[in-house]
C-alpha positions in Angstrom: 109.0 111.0 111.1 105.7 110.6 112.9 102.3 110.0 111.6 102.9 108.2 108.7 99.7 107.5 106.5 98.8 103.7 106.2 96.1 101.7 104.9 95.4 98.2 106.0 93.3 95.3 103.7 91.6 92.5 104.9 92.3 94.3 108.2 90.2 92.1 110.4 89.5 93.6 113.7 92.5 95.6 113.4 95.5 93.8 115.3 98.1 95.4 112.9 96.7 98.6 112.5 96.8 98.7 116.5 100.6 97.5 116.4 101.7 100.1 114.0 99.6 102.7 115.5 101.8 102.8 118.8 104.9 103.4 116.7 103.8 106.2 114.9 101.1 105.3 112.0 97.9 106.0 110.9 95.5 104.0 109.4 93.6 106.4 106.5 91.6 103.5 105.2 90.6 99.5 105.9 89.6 97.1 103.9 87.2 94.2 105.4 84.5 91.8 104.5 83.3 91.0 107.6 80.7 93.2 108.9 81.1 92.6 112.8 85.1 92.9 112.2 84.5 96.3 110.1 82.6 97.5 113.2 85.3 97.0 115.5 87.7 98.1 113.4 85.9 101.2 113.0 85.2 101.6 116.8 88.7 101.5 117.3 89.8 103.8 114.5 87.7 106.7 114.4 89.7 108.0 111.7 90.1 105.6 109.3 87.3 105.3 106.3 86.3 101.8 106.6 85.1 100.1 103.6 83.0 97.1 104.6 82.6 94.9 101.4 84.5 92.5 98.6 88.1 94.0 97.7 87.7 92.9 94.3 84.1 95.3 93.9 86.6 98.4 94.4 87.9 100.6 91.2 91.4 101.3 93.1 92.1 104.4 91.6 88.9 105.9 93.0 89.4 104.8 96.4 92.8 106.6 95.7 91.0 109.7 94.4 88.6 109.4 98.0 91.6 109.5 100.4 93.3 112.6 98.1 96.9 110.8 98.0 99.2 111.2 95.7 100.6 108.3 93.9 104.1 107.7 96.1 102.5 109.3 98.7 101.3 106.9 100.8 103.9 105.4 103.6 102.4 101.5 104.2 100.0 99.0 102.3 99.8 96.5 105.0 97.7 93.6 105.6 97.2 89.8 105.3 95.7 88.9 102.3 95.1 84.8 101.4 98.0 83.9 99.6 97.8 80.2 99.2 95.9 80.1 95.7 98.2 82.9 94.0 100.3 81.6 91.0 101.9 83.8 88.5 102.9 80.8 86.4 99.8 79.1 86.2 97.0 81.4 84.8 94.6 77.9 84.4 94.6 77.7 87.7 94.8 80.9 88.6 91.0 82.0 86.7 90.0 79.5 88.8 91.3 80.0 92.2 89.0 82.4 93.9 91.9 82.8 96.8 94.5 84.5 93.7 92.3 87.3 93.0 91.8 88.2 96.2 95.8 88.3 96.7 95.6 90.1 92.8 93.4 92.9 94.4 96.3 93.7 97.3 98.8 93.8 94.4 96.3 96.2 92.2 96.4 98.6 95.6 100.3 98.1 95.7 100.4 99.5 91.8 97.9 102.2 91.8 99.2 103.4 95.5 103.0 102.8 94.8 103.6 103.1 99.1 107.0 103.4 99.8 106.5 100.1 102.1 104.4 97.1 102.1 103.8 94.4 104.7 102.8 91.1 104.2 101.6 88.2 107.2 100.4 85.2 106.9 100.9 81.5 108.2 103.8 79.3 108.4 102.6 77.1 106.4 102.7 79.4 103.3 106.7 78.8 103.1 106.2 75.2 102.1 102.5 75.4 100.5 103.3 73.9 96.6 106.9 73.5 97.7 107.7 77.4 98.3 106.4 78.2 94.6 103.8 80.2 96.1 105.9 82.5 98.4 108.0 82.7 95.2 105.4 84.3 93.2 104.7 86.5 95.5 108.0 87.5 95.4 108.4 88.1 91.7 104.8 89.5 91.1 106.1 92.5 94.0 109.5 92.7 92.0 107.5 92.8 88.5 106.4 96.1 90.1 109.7 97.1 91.2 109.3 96.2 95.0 112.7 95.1 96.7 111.2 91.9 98.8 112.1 89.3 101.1 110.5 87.2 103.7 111.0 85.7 107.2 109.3 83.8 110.1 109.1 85.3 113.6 107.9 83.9 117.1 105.8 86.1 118.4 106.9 85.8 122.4 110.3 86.7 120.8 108.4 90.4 121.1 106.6 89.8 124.5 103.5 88.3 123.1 102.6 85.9 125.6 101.6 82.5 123.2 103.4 80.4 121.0 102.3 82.1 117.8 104.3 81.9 114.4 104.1 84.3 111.3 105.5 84.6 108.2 105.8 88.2 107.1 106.8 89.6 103.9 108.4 93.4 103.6 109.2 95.4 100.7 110.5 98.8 99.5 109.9 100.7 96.3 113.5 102.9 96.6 116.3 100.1 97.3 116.0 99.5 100.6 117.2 95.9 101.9 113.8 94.9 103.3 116.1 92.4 105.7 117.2 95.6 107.1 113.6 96.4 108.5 112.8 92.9 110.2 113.0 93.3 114.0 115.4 91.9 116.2 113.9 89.3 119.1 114.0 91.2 122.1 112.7 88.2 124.6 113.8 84.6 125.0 111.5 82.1 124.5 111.1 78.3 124.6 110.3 77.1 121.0 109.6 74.6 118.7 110.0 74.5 114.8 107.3 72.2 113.3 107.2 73.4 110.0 109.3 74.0 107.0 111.6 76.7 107.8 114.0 76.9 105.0 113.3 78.8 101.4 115.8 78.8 98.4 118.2 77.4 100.4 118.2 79.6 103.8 116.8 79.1 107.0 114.7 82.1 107.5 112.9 82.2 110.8 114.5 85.3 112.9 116.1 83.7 116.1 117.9 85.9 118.8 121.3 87.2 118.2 122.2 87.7 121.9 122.3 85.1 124.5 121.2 87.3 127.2 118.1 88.1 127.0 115.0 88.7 129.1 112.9 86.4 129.7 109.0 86.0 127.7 106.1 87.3 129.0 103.9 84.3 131.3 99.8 83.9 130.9 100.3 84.9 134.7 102.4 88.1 133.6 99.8 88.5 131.4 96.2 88.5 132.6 96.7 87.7 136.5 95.0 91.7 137.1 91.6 90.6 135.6 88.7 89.7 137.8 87.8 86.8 138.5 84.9 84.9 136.8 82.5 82.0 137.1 82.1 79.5 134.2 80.2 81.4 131.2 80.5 84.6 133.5 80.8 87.9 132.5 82.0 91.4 133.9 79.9 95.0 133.5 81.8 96.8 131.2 84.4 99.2 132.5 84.4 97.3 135.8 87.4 97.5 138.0 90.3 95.9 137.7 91.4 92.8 140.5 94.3 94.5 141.8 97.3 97.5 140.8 99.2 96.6 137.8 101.7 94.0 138.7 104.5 94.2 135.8 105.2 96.5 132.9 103.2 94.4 130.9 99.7 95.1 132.4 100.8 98.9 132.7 101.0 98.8 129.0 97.9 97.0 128.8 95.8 99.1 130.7 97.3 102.5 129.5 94.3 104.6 128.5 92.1 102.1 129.6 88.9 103.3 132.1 88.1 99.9 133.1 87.8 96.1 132.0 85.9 95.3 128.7 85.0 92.2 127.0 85.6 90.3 129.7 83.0 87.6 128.9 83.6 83.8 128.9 82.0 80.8 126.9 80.0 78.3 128.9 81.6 74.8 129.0 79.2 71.9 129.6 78.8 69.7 132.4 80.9 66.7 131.3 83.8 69.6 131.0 83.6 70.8 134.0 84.1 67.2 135.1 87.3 66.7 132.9 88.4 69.8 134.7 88.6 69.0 137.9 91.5 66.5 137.0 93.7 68.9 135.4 96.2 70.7 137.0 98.0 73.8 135.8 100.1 72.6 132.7 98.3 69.4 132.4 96.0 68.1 130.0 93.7 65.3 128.8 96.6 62.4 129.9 95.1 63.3 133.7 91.4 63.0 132.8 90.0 59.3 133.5 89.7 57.4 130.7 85.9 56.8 131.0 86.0 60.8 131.1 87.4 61.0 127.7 85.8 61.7 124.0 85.9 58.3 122.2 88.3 59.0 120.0 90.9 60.7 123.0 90.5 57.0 124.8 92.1 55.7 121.9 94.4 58.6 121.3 98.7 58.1 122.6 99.3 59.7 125.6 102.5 61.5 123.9 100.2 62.8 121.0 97.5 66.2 121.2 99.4 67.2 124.1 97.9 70.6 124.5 93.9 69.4 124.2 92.0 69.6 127.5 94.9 71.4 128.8 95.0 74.0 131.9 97.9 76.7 130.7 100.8 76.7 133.0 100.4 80.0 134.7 104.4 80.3 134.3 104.5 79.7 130.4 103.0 80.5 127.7 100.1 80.0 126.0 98.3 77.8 123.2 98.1 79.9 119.6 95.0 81.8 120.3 92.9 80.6 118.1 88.8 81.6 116.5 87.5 79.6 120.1 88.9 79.0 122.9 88.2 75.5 122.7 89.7 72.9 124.8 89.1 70.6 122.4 91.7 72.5 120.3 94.3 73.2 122.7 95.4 74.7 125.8 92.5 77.0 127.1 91.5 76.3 130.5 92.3 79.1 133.0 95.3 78.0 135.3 93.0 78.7 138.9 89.7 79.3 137.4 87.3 76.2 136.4 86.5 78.1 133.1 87.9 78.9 129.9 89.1 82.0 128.8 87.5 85.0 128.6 87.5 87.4 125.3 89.1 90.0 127.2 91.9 87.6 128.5 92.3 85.8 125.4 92.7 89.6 124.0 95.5 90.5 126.3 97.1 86.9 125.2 96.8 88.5 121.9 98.6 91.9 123.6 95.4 94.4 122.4 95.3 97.1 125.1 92.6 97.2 127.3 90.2 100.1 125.5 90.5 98.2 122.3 86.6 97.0 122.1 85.1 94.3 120.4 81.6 94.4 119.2 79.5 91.3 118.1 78.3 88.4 119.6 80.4 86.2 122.0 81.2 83.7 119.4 82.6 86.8 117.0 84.3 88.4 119.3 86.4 85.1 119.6 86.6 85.4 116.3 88.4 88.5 116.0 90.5 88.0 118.4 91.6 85.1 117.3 92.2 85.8 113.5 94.3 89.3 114.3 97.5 89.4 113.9 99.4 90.3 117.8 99.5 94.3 118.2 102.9 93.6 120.2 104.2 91.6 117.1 102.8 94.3 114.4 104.3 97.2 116.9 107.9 95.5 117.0 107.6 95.2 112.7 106.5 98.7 112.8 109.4 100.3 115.0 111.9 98.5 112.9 109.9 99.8 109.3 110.0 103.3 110.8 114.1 103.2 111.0 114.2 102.4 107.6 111.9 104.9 106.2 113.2 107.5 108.3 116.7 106.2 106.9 115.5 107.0 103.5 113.8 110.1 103.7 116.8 111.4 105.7 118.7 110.3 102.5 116.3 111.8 100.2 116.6 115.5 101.7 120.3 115.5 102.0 120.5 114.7 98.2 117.8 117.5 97.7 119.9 120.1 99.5 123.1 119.4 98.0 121.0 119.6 94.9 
C-alpha cells in the first residue's frame, strides 16, 4: 500500500508529516495556527491544502466536503493536539479550559473523518498530569467513538535521532486492530534516563529494546560534523556547499535530495558568553566556568544539580532535548569545536529533518519550529510500523471480499 492519504492538526512546521512521508504518506491537508509555521509547512508540502487559522473556526464536515473524501476513507488523523486540559468527567472544568476544546476539535475531525488510524504525541508529562486521569479520558473519549487505543513512551535515539528526546504517543484503530501491534520496535541502543512517571494502570509503558545487541545511537558528531563551519552569530548563503563528503549513513540520509546547506544560521551569544565558553570543554558545563563568571543564582547553585546548562555537547553522545532556543542557559547547546551555539540547520539535523526541508521566518522562529516538531526519524519509525498494520488489514479485508 503506498500513498496513503493523511491529514495532520496542529502540524507545526511539519516534523510528522515529514516522518510519515518517507514511509509512504501523504499529507492532503494541515491544520496550524501559527502563520510562520503554516508557511513552512506549506513550502515543504506543496500538496497539502494548508489551513492557517483556529481549529475550533472550522465546520469539519466542510473541510471534509473540500478534500472530496469519503467518510472511512481517509488512512491517518495525526497530530499533537494539547491534551492537558481535556476532561470527559468534568464538564465545569471543561467549559472553562480553553486547552479541552482544542483537544475536542481533533476528536470532532476523528468522528466526521472516521480514518482507519489515528496518532497522538505529546509530552511525558501527560502520563502523570492529574494522576493519569487525563491520558484516561483520552482513552475513553477515542473508545466512545469506537477507536481501539492504547499508549506508550518512546526514546527517540532508540530510532537514530541523535538527542535525548521522550514522547508519549497514542495509536488507535477503528477495525480491531491491537494498536500495541503498530508501536515500533527500538532499533538503536541508547544511554537513558527515566525521570518521569512511567507506569499507567498498572504497566510500565515506555518501549525499551528487546534485543541486547543492538547498534549503537547516532552521536551530535555523527550527526552534523559535514556542516561548515561558522563564526558566533554567523551565517551560511543558502545552498552553499557542504564541509566535506558524507561521512556515515546518517548524513547520506540527510542530504538526500538536498542541493546545498540551508538554514544554517546561528544566534549571537554575548560577550560575557563567550567568556564562559572558553572554560568549557566538550561535555562540560557551567561546574568549569569560574565562579565570578557565573549568573548569580548559578554561584549559588550545587555542582551536582543543572548539569546540562552552559554545557558544550560531547561530540560522542548525544544531545540536550532540542528545545524553542538553543539557549545555554537551558541546556546543552554549545558547539563541541566551535565557540558558538547551534545553528538552525544543525539543530535541524539534531531534530533528523533532511537537509531541503526549509524554514522560513525570522531567526528566533525558525528556532521555534524546530524545536516544537516532533523528530521526522521518530514519526518515520511510527509510520513504517502503522503501515504493517494497515496493510495487515486491508490484506484481510480483500481476502474476505473474494471469498465473498
Amino acid at each position: 500500500m503506498s500513498h496513503l492519504k493523511m491529514i495532520d492538526l496542529f502540524s507545526g512546521a511539519g516534523g510528522l508529516s515529514e516522518g510519515l512521508r518517507e514511509v509512504g504518506f501523504s499529507s492532503v491537508y494541515a491544520n496550524e495556527l501559527m502563520r510562520c509555521y503554516a508557511r513552512t509547512y506549506a513550502r515543504n508540502h506543496p500538496e497539502a491544502i494548508v489551513d492557517q487559522c483556529d481549529i475550533r473556526s472550522l465546520d469539519v464536515k466542510e473541510v471534509r466536503k473540500l478534500l472530496q473524501l469519503d467518510v472511512g476513507e481517509l488512512d491517518l488523523i495525526a497530530g499533537g493536539p494539547p491534551c492537558q486540559g481535556f476532561s470527559i468527567n468534568a464538564p465545569k472544568r471543561s467549559s472553562q479550559d480553553e486547552r479541552n476544546h482544542l483537544f475536542r476539535s481533533y476528536l470532532d475531525f476523528v468522528e466526521e473523518f472516521r480514518p482507519k488510524s489515528v496518532l497522538i504525541e505529546n509530552v511525558p508529562g501527560l502520563v502523570s498530569f492529574e494522576n493519569g486521569q487525563t491520558l484516561q479520558a483520552i482513552l475513553a473519549a477515542l473508545a466512545e467513538i469506537e477507536y481501539n487505543a492504547d499508549v506508550k513512551i518512546l526514546y527517540a535515539p532508540h530510532y537514530g535521532v541523535p538527542q535525548m528526546r521522550w514522547r508519549t504517543v497514542i495509536l488507535a484503530f477503528r477495525d480491531g486492530q491491537d494498536p500495541l501491534d503498530a508501536f515500533p520496535s527500538p532499533v538503536r541502543s541508547a544511554p537513558l534516563r527515566v525521570n518521569f512517571t512511567s507506569n499507567f494502570e498498572g504497566r510500565n509503558i515506555v518501549s525499551l529494546p528487546a534485543k541486547i545487541e543492538l547498534p549503537k545511537f547516532t552521536s551530535v558528531f555523527d550527526a552534523i560534523d559535514d556542516l561548515p563551519a561558522l563564526e558566533n552569530g554567523g551565517a551560511c548563503e543558502d545552498f552553499a556547499e557542504y564541509k566535506t563528503d558524507p561521512q556515515n549513513g546518517f548524513q547520506r540520509a540527510m542530504r538526500s535530495s538536498s542541493k546545498g546547506v540551508l538554514n544554517h544560521r546561528s544566534a549571537r551569544i554575548g560577550k560575557v558568553n563567550q567568556e564562559r565558553l572558553q572554560y568549557i570543554p566538550p561535555g562540560g558545563n557551567w561546574t568549569n566556568i569560574p565562579r565570578d563568571l557565573l549568573p548569580k543564582g548559578m554561584q549559588r547553585a550545587r555542582r551536582s544539580d543543572h548539569t546540562k546548562r552552559y554545557g558544550r555537547v560531547d561530540p560522542e553522545g548525544l544531545a540536550s532535548t532540542i528545545l524553542t532556543k538553543c539557549d545555554p542557559h537551558w541546556g546543552a547547546y554549545f558547539h563541541y569545536s566551535q565557540d558558538r551555539v547551534f545553528s538552525v540547520r544543525e539543530a535541524a539535523r539534531i531534530q533528523t529533518f533532511p537537509d531541503h526541508f526549509e524554514f522560513l521566518g525570522s531567526l528566533s522562529e525558525q528556532y521555534e519550529q524546530v524545536g516544537n516538531a516532533v523528530p521526522p526519524l521518530l514519526a518515520a519509525a511510527i509510520g513504517r510500523s502503522l503501515v504493517e498494520v494497515l496493510n495487515k488489514s486491508r490484506a484481510k479485508h480483500v481476502a474476505v471480499e473474494w471469498r465473498a
